[in-house]
VOPAGU-2260 file (C-alpha; in pm, 1 decimal, decimal comma):
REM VOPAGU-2260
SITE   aa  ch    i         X         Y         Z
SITE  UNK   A    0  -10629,3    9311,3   -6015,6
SITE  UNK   A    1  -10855,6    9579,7   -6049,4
SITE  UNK   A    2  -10575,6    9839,1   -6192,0
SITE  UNK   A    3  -10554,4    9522,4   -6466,9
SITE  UNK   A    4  -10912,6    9539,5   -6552,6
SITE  UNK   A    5  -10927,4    9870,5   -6562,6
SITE  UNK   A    6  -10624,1    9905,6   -6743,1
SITE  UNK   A    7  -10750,8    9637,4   -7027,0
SITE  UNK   A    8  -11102,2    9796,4   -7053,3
SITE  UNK   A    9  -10952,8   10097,3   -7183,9
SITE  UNK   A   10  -10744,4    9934,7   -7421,6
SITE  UNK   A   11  -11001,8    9755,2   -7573,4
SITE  UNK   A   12  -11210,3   10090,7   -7582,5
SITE  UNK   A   13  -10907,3   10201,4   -7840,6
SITE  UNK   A   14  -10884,6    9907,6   -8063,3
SITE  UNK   A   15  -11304,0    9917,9   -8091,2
SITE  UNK   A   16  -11264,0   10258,7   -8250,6
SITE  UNK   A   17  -10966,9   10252,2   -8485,3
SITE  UNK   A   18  -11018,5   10612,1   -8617,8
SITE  UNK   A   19  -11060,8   10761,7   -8297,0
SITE  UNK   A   20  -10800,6   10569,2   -8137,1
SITE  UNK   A   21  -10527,8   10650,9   -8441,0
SITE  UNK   A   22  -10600,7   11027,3   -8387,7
SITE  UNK   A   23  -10575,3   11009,7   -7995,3
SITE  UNK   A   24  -10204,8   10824,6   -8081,3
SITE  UNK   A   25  -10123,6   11131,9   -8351,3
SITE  UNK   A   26  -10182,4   11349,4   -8087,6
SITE  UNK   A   27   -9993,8   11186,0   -7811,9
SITE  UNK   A   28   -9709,0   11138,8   -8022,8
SITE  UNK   A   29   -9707,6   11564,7   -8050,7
SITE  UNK   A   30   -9673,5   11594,5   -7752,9
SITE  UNK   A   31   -9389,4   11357,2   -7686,2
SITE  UNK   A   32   -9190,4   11483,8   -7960,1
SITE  UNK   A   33   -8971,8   11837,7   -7923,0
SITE  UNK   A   34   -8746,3   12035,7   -8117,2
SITE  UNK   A   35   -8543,1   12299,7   -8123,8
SITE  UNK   A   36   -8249,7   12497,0   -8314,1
SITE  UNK   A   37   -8436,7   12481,5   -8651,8
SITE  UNK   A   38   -8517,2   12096,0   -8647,6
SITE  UNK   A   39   -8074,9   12024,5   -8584,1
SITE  UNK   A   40   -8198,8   11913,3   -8264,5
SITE  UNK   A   41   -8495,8   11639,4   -8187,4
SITE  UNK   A   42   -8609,3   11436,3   -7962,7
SITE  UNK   A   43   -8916,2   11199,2   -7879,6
SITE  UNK   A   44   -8984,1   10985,5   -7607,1
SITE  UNK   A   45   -9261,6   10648,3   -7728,2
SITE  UNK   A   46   -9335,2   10343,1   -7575,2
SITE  UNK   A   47   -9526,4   10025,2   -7542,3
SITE  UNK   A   48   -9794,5    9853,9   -7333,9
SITE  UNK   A   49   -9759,5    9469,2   -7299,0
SITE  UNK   A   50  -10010,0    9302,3   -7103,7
SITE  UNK   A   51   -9923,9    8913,2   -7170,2
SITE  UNK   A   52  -10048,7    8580,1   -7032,2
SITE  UNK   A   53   -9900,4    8226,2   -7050,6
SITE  UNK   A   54  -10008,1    7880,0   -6935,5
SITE  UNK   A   55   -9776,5    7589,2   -6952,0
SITE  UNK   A   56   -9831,3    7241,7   -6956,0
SITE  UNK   A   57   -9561,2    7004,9   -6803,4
SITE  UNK   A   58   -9371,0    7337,8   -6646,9
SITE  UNK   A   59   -9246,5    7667,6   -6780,3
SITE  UNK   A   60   -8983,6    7645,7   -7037,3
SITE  UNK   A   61   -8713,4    7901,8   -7151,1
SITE  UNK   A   62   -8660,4    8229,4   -6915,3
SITE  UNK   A   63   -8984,0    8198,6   -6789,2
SITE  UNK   A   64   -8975,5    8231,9   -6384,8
SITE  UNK   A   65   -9292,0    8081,0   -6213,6
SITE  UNK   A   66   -9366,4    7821,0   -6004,6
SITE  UNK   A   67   -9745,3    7777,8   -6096,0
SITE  UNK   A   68   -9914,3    7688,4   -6460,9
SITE  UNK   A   69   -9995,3    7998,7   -6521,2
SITE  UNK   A   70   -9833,6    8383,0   -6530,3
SITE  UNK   A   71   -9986,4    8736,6   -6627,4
SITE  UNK   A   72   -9664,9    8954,7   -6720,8
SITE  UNK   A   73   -9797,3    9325,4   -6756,6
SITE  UNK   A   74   -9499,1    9553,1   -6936,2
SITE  UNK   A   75   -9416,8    9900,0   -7005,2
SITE  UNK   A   76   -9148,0    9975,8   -7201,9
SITE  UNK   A   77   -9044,0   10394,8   -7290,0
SITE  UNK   A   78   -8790,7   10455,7   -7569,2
SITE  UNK   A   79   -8644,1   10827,7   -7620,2
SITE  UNK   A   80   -8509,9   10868,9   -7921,6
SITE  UNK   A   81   -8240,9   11201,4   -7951,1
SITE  UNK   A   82   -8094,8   11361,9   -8256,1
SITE  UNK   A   83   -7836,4   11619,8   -8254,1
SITE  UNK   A   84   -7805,0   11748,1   -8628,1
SITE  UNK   A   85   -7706,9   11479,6   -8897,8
SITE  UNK   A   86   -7427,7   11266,3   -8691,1
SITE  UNK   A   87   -7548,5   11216,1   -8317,1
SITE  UNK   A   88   -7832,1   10975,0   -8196,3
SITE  UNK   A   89   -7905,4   10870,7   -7825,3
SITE  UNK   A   90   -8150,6   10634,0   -7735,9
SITE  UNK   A   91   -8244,1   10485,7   -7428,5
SITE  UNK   A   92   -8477,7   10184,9   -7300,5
SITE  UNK   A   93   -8639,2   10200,3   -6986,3
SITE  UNK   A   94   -8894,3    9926,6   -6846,1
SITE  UNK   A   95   -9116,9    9867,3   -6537,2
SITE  UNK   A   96   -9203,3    9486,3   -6553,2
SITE  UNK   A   97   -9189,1    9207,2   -6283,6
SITE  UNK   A   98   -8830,4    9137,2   -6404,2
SITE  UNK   A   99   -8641,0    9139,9   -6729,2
SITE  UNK   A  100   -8806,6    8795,9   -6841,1
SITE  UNK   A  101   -9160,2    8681,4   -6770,0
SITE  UNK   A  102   -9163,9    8618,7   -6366,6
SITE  UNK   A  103   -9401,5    8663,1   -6110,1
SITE  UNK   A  104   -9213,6    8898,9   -5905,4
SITE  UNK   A  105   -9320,3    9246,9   -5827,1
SITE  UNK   A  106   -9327,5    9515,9   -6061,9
SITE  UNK   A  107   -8979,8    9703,0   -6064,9
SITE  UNK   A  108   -8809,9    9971,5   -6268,0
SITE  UNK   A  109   -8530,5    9924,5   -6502,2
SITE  UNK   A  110   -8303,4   10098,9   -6749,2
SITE  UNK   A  111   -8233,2    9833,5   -6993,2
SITE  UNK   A  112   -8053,7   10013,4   -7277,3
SITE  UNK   A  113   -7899,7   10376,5   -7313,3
SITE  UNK   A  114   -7637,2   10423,3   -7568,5
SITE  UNK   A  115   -7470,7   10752,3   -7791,5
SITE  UNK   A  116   -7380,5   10672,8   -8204,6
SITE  UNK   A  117   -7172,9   10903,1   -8369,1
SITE  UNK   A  118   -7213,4   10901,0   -8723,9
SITE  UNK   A  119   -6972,4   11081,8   -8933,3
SITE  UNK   A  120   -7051,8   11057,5   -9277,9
SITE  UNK   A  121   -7397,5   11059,2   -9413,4
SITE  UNK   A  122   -7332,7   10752,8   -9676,3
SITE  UNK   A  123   -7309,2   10510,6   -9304,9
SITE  UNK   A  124   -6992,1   10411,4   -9398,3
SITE  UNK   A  125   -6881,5   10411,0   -9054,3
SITE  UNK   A  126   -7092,2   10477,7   -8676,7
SITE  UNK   A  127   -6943,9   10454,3   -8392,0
SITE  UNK   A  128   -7172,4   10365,1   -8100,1
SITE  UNK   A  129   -7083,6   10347,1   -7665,6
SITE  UNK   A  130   -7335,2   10257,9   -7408,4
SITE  UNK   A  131   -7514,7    9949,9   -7286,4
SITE  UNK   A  132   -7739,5    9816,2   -7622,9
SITE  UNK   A  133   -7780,4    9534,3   -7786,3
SITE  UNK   A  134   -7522,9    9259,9   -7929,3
SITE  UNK   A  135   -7445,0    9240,9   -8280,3
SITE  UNK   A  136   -7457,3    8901,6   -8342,2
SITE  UNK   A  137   -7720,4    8800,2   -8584,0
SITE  UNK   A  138   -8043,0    8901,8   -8697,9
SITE  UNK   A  139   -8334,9    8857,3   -8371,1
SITE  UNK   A  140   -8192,0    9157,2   -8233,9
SITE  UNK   A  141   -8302,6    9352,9   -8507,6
SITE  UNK   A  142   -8661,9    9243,9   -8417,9
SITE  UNK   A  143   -8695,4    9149,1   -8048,1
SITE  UNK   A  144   -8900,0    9418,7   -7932,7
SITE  UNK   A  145   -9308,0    9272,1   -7896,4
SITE  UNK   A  146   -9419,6    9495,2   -8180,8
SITE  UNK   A  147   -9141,9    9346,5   -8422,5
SITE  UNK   A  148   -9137,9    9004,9   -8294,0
SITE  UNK   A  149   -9394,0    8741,6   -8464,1
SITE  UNK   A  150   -9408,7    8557,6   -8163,2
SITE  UNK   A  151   -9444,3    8632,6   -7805,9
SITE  UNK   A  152   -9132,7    8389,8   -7702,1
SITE  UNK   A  153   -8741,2    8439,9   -7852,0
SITE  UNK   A  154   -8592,9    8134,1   -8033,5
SITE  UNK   A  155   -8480,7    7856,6   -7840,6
SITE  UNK   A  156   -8111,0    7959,9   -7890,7
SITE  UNK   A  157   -8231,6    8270,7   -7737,0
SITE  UNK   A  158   -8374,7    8130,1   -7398,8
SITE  UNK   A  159   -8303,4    7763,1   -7326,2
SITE  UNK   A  160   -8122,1    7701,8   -7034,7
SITE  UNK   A  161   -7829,1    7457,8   -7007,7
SITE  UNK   A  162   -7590,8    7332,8   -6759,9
SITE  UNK   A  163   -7367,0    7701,3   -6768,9
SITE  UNK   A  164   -7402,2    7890,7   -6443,5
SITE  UNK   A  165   -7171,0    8185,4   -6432,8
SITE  UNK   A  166   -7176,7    8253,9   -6070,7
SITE  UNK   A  167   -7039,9    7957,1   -5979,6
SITE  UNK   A  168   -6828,2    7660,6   -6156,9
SITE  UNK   A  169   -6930,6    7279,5   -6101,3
SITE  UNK   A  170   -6940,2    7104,3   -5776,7
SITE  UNK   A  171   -6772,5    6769,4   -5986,4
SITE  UNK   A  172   -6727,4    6638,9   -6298,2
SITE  UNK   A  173   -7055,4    6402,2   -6281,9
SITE  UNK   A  174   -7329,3    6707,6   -6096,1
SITE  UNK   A  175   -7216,1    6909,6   -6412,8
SITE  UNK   A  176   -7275,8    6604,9   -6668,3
SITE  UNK   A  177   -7585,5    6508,2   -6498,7
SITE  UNK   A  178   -7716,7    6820,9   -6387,3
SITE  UNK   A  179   -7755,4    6730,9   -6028,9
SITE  UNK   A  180   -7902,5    7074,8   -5942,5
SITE  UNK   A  181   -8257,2    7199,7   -5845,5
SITE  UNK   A  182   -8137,2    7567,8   -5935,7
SITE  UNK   A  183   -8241,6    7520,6   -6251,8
SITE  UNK   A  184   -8377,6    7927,7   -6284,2
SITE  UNK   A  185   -7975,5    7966,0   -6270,7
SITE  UNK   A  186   -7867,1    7834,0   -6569,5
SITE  UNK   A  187   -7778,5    8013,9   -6878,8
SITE  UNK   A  188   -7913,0    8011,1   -7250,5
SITE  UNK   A  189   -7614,2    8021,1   -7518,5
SITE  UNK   A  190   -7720,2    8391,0   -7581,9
SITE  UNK   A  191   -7956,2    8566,9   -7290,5
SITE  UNK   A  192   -8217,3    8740,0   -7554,0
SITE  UNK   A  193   -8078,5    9056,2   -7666,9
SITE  UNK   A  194   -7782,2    9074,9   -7456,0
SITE  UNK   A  195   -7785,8    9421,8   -7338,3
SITE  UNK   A  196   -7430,9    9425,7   -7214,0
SITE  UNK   A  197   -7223,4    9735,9   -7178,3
SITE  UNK   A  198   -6969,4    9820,0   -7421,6
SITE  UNK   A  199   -6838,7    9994,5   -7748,6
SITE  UNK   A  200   -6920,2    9898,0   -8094,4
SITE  UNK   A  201   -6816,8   10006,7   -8469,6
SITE  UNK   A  202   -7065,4    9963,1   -8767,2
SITE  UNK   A  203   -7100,3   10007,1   -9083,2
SITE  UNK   A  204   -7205,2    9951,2   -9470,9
SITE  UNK   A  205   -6950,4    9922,7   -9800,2
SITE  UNK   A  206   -7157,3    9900,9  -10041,4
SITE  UNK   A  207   -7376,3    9560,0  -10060,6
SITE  UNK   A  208   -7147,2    9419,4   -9744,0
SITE  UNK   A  209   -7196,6    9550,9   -9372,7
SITE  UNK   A  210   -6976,6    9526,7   -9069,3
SITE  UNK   A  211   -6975,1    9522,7   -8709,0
SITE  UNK   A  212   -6765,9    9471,8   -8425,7
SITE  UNK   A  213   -6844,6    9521,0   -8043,6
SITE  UNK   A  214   -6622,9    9480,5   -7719,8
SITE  UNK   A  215   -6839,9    9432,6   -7395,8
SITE  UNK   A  216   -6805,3    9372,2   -7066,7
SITE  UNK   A  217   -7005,5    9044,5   -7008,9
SITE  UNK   A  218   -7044,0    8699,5   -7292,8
SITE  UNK   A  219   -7339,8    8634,1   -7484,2
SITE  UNK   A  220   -7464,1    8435,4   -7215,6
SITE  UNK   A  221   -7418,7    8648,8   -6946,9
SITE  UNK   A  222   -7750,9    8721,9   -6773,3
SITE  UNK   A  223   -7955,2    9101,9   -6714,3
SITE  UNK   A  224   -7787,8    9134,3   -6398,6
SITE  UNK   A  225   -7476,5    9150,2   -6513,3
SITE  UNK   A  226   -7485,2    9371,1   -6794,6
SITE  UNK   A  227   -7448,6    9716,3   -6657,5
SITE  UNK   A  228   -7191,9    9563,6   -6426,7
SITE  UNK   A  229   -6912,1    9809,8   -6430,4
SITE  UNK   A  230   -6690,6    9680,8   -6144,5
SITE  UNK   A  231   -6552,6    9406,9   -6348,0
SITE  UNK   A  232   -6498,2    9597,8   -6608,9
SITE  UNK   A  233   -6363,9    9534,9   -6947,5
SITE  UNK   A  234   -6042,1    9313,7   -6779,7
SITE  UNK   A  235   -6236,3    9003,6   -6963,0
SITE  UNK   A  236   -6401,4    9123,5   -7197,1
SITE  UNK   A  237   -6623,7    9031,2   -7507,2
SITE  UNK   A  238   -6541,7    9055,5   -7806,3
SITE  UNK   A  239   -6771,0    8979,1   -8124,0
SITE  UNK   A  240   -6784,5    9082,0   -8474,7
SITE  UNK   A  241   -7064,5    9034,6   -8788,3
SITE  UNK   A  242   -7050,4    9058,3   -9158,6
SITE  UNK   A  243   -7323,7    9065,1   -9335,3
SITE  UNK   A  244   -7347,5    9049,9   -9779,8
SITE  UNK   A  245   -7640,0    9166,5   -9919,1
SITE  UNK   A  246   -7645,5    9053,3  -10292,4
SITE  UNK   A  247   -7991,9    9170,7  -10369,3
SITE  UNK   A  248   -8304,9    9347,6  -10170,5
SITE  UNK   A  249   -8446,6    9036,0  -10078,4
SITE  UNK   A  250   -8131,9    8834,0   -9922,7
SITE  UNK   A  251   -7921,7    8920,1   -9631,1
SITE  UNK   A  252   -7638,7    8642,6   -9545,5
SITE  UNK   A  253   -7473,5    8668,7   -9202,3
SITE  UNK   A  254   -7191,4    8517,3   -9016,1
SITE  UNK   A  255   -7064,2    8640,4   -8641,1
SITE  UNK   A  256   -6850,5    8507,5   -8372,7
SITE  UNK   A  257   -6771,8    8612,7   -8019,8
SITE  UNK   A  258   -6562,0    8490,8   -7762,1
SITE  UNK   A  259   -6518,3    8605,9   -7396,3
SITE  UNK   A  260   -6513,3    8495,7   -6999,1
SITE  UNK   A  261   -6831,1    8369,0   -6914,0
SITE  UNK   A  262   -6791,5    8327,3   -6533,0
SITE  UNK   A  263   -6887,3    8641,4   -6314,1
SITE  UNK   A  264   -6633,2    8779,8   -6040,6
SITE  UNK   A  265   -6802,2    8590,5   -5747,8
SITE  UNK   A  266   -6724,3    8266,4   -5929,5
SITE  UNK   A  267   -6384,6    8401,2   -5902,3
SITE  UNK   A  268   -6301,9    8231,8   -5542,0
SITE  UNK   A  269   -6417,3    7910,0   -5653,0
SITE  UNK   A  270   -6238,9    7827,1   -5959,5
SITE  UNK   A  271   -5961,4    7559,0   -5956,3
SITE  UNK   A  272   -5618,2    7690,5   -5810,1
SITE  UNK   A  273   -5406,5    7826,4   -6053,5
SITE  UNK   A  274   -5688,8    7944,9   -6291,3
SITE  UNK   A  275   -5921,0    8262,3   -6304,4
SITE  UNK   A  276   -6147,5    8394,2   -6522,7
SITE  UNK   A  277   -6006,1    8461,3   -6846,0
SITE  UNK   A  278   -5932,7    8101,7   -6841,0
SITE  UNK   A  279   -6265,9    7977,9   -6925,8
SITE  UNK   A  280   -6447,7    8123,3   -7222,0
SITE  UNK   A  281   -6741,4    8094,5   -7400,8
SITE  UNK   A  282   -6647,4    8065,3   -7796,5
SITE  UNK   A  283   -6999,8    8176,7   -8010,9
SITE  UNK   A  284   -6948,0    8102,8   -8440,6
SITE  UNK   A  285   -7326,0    8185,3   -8589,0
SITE  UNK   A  286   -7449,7    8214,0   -8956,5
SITE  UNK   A  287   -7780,7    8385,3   -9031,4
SITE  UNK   A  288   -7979,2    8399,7   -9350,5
SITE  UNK   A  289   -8277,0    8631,4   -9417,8
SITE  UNK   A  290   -8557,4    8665,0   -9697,1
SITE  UNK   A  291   -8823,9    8887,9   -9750,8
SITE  UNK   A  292   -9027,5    8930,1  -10045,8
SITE  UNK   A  293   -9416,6    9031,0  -10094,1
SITE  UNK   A  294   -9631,2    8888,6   -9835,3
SITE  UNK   A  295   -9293,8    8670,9   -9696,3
SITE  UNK   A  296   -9034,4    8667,1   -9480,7
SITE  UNK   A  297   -8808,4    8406,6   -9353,3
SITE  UNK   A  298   -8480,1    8400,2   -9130,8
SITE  UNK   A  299   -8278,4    8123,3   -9026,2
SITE  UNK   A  300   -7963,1    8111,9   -8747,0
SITE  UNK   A  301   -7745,5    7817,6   -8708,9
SITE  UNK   A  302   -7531,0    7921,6   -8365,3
SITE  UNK   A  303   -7217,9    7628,4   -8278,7
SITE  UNK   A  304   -7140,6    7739,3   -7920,3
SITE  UNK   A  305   -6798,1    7600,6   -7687,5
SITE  UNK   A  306   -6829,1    7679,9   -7314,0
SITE  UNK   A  307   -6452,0    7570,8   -7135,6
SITE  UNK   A  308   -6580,1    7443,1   -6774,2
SITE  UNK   A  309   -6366,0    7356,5   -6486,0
SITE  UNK   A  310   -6331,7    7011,1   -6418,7
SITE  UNK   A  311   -6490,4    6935,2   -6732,4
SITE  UNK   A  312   -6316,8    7092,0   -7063,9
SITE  UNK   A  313   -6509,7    7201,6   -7368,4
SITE  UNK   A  314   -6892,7    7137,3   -7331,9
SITE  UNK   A  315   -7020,7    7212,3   -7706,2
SITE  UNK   A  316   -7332,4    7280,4   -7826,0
SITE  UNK   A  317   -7553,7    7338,9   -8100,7
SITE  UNK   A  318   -7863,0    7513,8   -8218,0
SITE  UNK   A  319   -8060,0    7668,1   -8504,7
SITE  UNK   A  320   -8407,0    7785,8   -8549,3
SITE  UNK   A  321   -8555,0    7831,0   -8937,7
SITE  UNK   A  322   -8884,4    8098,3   -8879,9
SITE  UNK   A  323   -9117,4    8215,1   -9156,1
SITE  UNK   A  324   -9367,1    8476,0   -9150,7
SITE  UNK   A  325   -9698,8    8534,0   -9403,6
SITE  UNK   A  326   -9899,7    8881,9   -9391,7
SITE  UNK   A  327  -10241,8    8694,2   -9479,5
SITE  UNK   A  328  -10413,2    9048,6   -9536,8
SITE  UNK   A  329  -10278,7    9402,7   -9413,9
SITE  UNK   A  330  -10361,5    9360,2   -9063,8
SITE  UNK   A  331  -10381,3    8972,0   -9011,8
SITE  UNK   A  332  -10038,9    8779,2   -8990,9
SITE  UNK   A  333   -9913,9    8377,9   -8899,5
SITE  UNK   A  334   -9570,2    8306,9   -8816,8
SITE  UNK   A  335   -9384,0    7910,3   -8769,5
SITE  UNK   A  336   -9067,1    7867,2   -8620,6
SITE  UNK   A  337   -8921,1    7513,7   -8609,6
SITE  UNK   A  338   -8624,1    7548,0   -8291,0
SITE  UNK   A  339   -8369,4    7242,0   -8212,5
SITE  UNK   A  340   -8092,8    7254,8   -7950,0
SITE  UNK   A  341   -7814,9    6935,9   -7950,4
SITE  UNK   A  342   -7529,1    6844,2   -7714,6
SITE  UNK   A  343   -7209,3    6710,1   -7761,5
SITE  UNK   A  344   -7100,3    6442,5   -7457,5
SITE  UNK   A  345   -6894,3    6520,0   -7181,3
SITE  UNK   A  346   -6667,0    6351,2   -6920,1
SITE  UNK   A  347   -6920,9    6192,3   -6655,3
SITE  UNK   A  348   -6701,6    6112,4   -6372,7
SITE  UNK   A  349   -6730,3    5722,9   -6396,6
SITE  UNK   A  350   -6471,4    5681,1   -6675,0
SITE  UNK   A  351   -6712,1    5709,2   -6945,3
SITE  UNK   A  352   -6914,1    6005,6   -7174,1
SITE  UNK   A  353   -7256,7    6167,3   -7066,9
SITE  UNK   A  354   -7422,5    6444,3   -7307,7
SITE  UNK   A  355   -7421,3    6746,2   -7095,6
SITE  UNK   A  356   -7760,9    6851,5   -7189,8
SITE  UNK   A  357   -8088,1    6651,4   -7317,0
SITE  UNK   A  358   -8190,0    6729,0   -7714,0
SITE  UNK   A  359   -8456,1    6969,6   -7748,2
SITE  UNK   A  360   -8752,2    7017,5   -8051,6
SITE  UNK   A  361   -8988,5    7287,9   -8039,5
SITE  UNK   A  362   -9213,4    7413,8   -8297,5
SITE  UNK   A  363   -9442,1    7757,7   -8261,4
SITE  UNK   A  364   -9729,4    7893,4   -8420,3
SITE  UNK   A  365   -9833,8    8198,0   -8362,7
SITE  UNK   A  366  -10133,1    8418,6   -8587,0
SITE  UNK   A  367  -10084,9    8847,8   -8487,2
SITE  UNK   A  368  -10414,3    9059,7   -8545,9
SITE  UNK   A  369  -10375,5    9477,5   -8609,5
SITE  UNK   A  370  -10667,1    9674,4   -8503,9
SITE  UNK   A  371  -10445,5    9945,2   -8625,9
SITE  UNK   A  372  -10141,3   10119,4   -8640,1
SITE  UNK   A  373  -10064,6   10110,3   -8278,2
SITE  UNK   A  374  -10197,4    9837,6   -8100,3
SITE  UNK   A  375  -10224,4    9417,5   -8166,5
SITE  UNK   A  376  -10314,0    9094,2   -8046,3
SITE  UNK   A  377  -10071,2    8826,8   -8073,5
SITE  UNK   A  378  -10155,7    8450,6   -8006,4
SITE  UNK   A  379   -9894,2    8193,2   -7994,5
SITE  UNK   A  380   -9912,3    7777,4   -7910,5
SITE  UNK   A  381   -9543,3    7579,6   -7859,0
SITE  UNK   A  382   -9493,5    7191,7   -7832,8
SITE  UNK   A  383   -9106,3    7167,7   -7651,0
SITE  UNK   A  384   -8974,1    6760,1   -7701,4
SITE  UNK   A  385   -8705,3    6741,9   -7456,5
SITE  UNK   A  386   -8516,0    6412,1   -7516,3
SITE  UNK   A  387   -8491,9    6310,3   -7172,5
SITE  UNK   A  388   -8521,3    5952,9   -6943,1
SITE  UNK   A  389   -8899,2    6046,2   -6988,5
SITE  UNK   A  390   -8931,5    6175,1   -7363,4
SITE  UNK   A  391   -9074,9    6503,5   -7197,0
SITE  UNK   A  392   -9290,0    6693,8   -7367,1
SITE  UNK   A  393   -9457,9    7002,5   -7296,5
SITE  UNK   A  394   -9660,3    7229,5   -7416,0
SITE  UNK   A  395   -9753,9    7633,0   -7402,0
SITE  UNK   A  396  -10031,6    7901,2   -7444,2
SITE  UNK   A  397   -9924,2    8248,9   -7465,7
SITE  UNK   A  398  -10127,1    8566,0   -7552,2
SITE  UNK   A  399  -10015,0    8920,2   -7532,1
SITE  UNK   A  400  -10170,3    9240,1   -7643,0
SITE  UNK   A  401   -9946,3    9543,8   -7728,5
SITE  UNK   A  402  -10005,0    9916,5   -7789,2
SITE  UNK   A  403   -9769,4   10137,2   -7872,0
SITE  UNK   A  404   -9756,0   10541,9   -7832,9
């Protein structure tokens, strides 16, 4: 606790004294930054400092993994950027955190992303990219990271848990309609955040249309563990592609799909006889649309997901999220994001239909303050409905200061 305070203190210091802290980040940013061979090669290793807090009322919500009402979630997160003349780019992503998502475990080390693009032609017609990075499929990827991100939380697409656990299949037909579990921590979202799973991709832009494709070794659900997994492999793998029509500046129009095996090989001994993995799939169609003009910007995903159980058959879901952001003044910002989450029904073991997951509302606010060009305060406030026996509803409080280097 005292490393904390210490820690904070001197982050304050810097956003007290914007001047002297913007010329202390100028000159850290030298010295993380070399190159060689005339300027054809570069490379410069950055980062960021998240110290964040959250306090929950009615119990933690989304990947959040704590017991109590309340979780500090320090984070450091390094980037190195590489260039090698005007067609090859590495980057890499490595974090010490208490755990890929907000927990209260102990503070590990991580390498979350490393990946090598090969870029032949300078008009980006075509880039070919191998490595473990994130998915292609819509539009949060592109602004995940806490500096980009208007809120301190992903969508609820992003991080609600549902009845899916991919290291083991149901018990029976009615524990999987019911969710007679208390593992809930287990479960998995429709798509785990930015879904750094190992793979290849292909990329591109024609004009006013881009294109992607990506083969990977784990689904959009899969969760962190499993994404650097090579002893599967790629013998069911993940395949999803995105096109994306620009018809001005201001409006980007999106649709992706993916399909692969969701289960993980030590699910593998447990499945019904006669079936394995490739047997049960998770099928992902999305459709994104994106604005952004003066002071606005707005983006909207609409995500129908299909998850083939054992026991069960198709358990189909779906979920969208419609988020707008306002830059007030040059440093003061407020972002809302209204989140829903449906379920279709299921078999429930008694002859009869059960929805295999309760209805979920959510709306955030959040308001993000720049003391300057490297480090900001972001405040955010969710209300979750969950459409339960009970009507639950709960609410959270999150801060989290970043600064970047």
């Amino acid at each position: 606790m005292k490393s904390c305070r210490v820690i904070c203190l001197a982050l304050l210091t810097v956003t007290a004294a914007p001047s002297r802290g913007q010329g202390l980040a100028d000159r850290v940013e030298d010295m993380l930054s070399v190159s060689a061979f005339d300027g054809q090669a570069r490379a410069r290793l950055s980062g960021t400092l998240d110290l964040e807090y959250y306090q929950f009322s009615g119990g933690p919500t989304g990947l959040v993994y704590t017991d109590g009402g309340n979780l500090f979630n320090p984070r450091l997160t390094l980037f190195l950027d590489a260039q090698l003349g005007s067609s090859l780019y590495f980057f890499a992503q490595a974090r010490v955190d208490q755990g890929f998502d907000p927990s209260d475990d102990s503070l590990t080390a991580r390498l979350d992303e490393y990946a090598l693009r090969w870029t032949p032609w300078d008009d980006g017609r075509l880039s070919i990219q191998a490595g473990q990075f994130g998915t292609i499929v819509g539009t949060y990827v592109e602004r995940h990271l806490s500096w980009d991100n208007p809120f301190v939380t992903a969508p609820l697409i992003y991080e609600n848990t549902t009845a899916i656990y991919d290291n083991r299949p149901p018990q029976s037909v009615k524990y999987f309609s019911y969710g007679l579990t208390d593992q809930r921590y287990n479960y998995n979202p429709v798509i785990w955040g930015p879904s750094y799973a190992t793979g290849l991709s292909v990329s591109g832009r024609l004009g006013k249309l881009d294109y992607a494709a990506e083969i990977k070794n784990a689904s959009l659900s899969s969760s962190p563990e499993t994404w650097n997994d090579v002893d599967q492999g790629f013998q069911y793998p993940t395949v999803s592609t995105r096109l994306a029509y620009h018809p001005d500046m201001a409006w980007t129009l999106g649709f992706s799909a993916s399909e692969g095996a969701y289960y993980t090989a030590e699910a593998a001994p447990l499945l019904p006889p006669g079936t394995g993995l490739g047997d049960f799939k998770e099928k992902v169609l999305g459709q994104d649309i994106s604005y952004a003009w003066e002071h606005w910007q707005l983006w909207a995903e609409v995500y129908e997901a299909r998850f083939e159980v054992p026991l069960v058959g198709n358990a189909d879901t779906l979920g969208y999220y419609l988020e707008a952001r306002y830059k007030f003044t040059t440093n003061f910002s407020g972002a809302l994001r209204w989140n829903q989450q449906f379920f279709d029904d299921v078999p429930d073991g008694y002859g009869g239909q059960h929805p295999w997951g309760n209805d979920i509302s959510r709306l955030d606010a959040a308001a993000t303050w720049r003391f300057n060009a490297n480090s900001q305060l972001k405040l955010q406030y969710s209300v979750q409905r969950e459409n339960d026996a009970d009507d639950t509803v709960s609410h959270l409080l999150a801060a989290q200061f970043t600064v970047r280097f």
